[in-house]
C-alpha positions as CSV (number, residue, x, y, z in Angstrom):
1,X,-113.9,107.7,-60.9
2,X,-111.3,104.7,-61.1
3,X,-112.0,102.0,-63.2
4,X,-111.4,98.5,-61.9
5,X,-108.8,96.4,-63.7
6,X,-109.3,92.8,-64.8
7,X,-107.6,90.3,-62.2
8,X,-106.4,88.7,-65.3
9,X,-108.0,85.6,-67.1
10,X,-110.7,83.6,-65.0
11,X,-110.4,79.7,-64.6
12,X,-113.9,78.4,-65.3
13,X,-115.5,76.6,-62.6
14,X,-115.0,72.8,-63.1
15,X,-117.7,70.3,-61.1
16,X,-116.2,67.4,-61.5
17,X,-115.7,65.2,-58.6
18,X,-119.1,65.2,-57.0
19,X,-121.1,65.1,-60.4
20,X,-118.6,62.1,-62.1
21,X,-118.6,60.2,-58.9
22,X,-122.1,60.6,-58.5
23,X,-121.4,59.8,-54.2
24,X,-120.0,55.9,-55.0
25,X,-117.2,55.0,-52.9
26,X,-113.8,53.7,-53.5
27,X,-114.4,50.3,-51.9
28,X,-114.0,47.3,-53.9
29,X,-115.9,43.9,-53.7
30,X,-113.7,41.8,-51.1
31,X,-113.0,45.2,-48.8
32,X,-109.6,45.4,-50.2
33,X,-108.9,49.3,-49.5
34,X,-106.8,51.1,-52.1
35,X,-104.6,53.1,-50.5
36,X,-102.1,54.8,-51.8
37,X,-99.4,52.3,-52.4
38,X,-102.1,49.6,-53.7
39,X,-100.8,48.1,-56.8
40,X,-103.2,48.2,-59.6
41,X,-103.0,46.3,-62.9
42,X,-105.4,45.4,-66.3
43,X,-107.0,41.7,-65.6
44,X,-105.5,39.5,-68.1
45,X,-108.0,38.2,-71.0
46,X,-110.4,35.7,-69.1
47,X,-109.4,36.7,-65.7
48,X,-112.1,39.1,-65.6
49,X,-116.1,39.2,-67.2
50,X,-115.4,42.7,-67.6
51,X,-116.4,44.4,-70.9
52,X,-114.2,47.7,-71.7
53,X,-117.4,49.2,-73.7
54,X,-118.9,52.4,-72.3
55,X,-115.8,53.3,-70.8
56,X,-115.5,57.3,-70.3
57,X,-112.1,59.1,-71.5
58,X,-111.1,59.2,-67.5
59,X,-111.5,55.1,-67.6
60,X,-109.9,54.9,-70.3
61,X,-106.7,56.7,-69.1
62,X,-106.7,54.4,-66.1
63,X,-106.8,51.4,-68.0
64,X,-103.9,52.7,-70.3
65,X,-102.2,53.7,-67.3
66,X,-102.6,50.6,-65.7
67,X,-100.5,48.0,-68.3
68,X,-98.0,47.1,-66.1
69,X,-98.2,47.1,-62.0
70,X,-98.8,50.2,-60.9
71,X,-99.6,52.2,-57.4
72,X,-102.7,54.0,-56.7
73,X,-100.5,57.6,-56.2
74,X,-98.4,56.8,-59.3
75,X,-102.1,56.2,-61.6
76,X,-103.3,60.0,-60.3
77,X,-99.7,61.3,-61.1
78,X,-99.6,59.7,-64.7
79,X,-103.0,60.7,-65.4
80,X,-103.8,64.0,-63.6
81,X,-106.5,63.5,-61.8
82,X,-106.9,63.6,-58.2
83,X,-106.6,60.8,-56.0
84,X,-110.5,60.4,-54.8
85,X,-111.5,60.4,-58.1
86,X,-108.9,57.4,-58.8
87,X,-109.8,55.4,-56.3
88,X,-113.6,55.5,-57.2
89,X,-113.1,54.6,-60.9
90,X,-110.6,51.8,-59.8
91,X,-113.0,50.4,-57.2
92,X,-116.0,50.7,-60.7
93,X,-113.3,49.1,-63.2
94,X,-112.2,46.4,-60.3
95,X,-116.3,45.6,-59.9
96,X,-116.5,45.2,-63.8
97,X,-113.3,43.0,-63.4
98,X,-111.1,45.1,-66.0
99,X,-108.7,46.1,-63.4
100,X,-107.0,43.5,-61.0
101,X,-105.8,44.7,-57.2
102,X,-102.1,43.0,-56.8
103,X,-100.8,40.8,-54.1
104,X,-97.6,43.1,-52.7
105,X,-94.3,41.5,-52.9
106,X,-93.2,39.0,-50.0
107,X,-91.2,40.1,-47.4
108,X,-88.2,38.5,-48.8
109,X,-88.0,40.3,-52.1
110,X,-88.4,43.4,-50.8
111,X,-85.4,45.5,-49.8
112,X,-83.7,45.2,-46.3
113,X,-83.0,48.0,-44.0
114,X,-79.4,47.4,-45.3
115,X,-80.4,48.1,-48.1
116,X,-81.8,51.1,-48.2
117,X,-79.2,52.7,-45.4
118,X,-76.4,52.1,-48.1
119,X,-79.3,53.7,-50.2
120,X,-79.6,57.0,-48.2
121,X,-75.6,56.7,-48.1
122,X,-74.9,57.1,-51.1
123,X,-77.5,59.8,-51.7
124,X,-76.4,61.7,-48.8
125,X,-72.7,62.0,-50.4
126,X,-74.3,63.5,-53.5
């Protein structure tokens, strides 16, 4: 009779979105959605009622994350967790005004289609 090998070493079974999120959505107050590209920052002292005690490590992370301009995407990169959960804890922090949703750029100072074709250029001869 064979014995069965061990597949190797087991990943333990994590439950983390549902039971951290708790079903709460990612919508803000004002029904600003944060997509992707959304640019999060900290609220500047006074801009915000917010009180940073009781914060989880995940919050915390965010908030670190968060001290200069930063998109929604680039926050779940910098601190590893997945994008739903992200969202959610922005859209708690927001609410407790510790985070601040930022206006995009105007038009104007972004880059032109001129731009970013001598952009795609110059990578292209790479």
């Amino acid at each position: 009779m064979a014995v069965a090998s061990s597949p190797g070493p087991q990943r333990s079974l994590q439950t983390r979105h549902p039971a951290r999120l708790a079903g709460r959505q990612a919508e803000p107050p004002g029904g600003e959605e944060l997509d992707l590209v959304a640019l999060v920052a900290v609220a500047q002292p006074g801009e915000g009622d917010g009180d940073p005690a009781g914060l989880g490590p995940e919050d915390r992370r965010i908030l670190d994350s968060c001290r200069a301009p930063v998109t929604v995407a680039d926050l779940a990169s910098a601190t590893a967790l997945p994008v739903s959960v992200v969202r959610v804890r922005l859209a708690d922090l927001i609410r407790r005004g510790l985070i601040t949703r930022q206006s995009p750029p105007p038009a104007a100072e972004q880059p032109g289609p001129r731009l970013l074709g001598e952009v795609l250029d110059g990578l292209r001869t790479l």
